[in-house]
C-alpha positions as CSV (number, residue, x, y, z in Angstrom):
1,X,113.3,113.9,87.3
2,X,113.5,110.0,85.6
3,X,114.1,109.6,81.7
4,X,111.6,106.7,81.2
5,X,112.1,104.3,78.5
6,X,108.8,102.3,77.6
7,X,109.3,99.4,75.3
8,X,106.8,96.0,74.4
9,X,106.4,93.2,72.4
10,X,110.3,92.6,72.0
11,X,109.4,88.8,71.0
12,X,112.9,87.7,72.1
13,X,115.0,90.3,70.2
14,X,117.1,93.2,71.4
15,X,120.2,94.8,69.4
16,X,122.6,97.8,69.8
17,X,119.5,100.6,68.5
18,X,118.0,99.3,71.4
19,X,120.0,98.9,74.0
20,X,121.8,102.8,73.0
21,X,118.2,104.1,73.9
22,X,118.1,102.2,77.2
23,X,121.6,103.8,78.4
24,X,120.1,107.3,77.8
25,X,117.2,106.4,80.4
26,X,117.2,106.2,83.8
27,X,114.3,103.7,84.0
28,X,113.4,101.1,81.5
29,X,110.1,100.0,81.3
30,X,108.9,96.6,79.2
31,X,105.4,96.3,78.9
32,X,105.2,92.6,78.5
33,X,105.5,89.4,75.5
34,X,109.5,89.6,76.7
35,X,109.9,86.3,75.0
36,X,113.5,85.5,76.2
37,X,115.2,86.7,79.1
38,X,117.8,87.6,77.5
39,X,115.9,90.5,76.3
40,X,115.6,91.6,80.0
41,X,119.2,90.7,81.4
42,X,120.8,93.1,78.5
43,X,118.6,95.6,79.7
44,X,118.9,95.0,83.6
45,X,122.6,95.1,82.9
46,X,122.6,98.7,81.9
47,X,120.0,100.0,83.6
48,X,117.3,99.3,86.2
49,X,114.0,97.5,85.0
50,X,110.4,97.1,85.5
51,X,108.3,95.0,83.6
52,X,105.0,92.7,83.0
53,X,104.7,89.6,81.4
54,X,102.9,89.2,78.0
55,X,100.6,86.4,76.7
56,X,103.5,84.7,74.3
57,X,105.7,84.5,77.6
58,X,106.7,81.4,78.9
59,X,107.3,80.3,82.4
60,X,110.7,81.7,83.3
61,X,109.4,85.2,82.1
62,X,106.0,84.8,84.5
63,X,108.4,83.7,87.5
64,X,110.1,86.9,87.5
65,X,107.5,89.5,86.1
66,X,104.2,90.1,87.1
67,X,101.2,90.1,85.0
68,X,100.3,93.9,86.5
69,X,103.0,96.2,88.5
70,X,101.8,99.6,89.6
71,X,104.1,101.6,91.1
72,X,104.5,104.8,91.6
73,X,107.7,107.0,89.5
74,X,108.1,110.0,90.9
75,X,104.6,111.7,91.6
76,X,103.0,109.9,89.0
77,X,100.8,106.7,90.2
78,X,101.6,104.1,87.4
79,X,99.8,100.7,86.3
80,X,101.4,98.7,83.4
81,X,99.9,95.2,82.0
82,X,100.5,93.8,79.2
83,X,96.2,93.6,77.5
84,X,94.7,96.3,79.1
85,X,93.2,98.2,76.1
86,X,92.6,101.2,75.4
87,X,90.1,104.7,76.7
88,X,87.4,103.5,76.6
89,X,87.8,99.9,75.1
90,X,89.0,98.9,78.5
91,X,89.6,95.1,78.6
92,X,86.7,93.7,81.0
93,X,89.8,92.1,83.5
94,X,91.1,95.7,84.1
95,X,88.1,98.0,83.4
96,X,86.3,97.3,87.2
97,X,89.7,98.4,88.7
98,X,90.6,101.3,86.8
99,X,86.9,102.5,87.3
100,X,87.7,102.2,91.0
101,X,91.2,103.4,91.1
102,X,92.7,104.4,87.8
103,X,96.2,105.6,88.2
104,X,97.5,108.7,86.3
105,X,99.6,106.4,83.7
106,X,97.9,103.2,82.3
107,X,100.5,101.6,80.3
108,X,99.5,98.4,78.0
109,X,101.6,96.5,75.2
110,X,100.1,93.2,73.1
111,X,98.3,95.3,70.3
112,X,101.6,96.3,68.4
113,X,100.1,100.0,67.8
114,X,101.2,102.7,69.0
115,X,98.8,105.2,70.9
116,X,99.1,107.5,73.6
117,X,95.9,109.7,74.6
118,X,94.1,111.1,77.6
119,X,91.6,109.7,79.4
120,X,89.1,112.5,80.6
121,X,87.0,110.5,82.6
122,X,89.1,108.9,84.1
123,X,91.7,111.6,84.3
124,X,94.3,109.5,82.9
125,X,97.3,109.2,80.1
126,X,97.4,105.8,78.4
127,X,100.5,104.7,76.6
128,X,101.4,101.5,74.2
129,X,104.6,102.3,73.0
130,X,103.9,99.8,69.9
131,X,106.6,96.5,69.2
132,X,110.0,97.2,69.0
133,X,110.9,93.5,68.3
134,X,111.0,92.1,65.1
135,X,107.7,89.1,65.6
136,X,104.5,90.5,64.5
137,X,102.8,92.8,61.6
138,X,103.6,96.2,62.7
139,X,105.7,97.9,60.0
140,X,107.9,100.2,62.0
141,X,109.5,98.9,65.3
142,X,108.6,101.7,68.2
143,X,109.4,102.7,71.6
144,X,108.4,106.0,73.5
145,X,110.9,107.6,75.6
146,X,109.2,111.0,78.4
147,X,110.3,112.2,81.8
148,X,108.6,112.3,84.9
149,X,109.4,115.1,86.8
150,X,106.8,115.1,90.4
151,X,103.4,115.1,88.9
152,X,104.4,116.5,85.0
153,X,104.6,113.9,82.7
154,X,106.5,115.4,79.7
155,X,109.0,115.7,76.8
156,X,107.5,112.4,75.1
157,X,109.6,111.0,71.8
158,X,108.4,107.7,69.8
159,X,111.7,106.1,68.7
160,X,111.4,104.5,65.2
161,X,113.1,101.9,63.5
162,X,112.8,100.3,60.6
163,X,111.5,96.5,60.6
């Protein structure tokens, strides 16, 4: 079983709320527009990451995360991107391949909302744990937090915090 820690749109900020959640998890997962780095050395110093970059990332970001990393956690196959939409507003540079191979967890950031729902067609969970960075016009800053035991994805918690 992995405690996963899904987090976006951090926009160059981390703090102590933050980083208490990420040394609860076994996995921390950042689903792109990083900003700085280090965002992702305060996290990789606790515990281990992956990550994508966003569209606001620079560079030094794109050098060491990819724009897509699918991977599998577990039993689950997993595919996070930073704009990737949403079922079935699939953005047209990830629909084709989903269609073709979707994995079981499609994980996106950029929009600052939070959603999680199913897929049935494409027998799929999507998941945009919001912004938890301070940049941006969400009201409440959000992460989600699950496990993945084999093939179960369960026990899913949105983390709130005020902006």
């Amino acid at each position: 079983m992995k405690r996963i820690l899904l987090l976006s749109d951090t926009h160059s900020y981390i703090d102590a709320d933050i980083l208490k959640y990420v040394e609860q998890a076994d996995e921390v997962w950042h689903a792109g527009d990083i900003g700085d780095l280090r965002v992702t050395d305060a996290i990789k110093k606790i515990k281990p990451l992956r990550g994508v970059y966003g569209n606001i990332d620079d560079a030094k970001v794109r050098v060491e995360f990819p724009e897509h990393n699918r991977f599998m956690c577990e039993d689950v196959d997993v595919w996070i991107t930073h704009i990737g939409g949403y079922p079935p507003k699939y953005n047209t540079r990830t629909k084709e391949a989903l269609q073709i191979n979707p994995p079981r967890l499609f994980i996106c950031g950029h929009s600052h909302i939070l959603k999680v729902m199913p897929d049935k067609k494409l027998n799929l969970i999507h998941m945009n744990p919001g912004a938890v960075g301070k940049h941006g016009f969400h009201k409440v800053r959000t992460m989600l937090r699950f496990t993945i035991d084999g093939s179960k994805i369960e026990n899913l918690e949105v983390i709130e915090f005020k902006k």
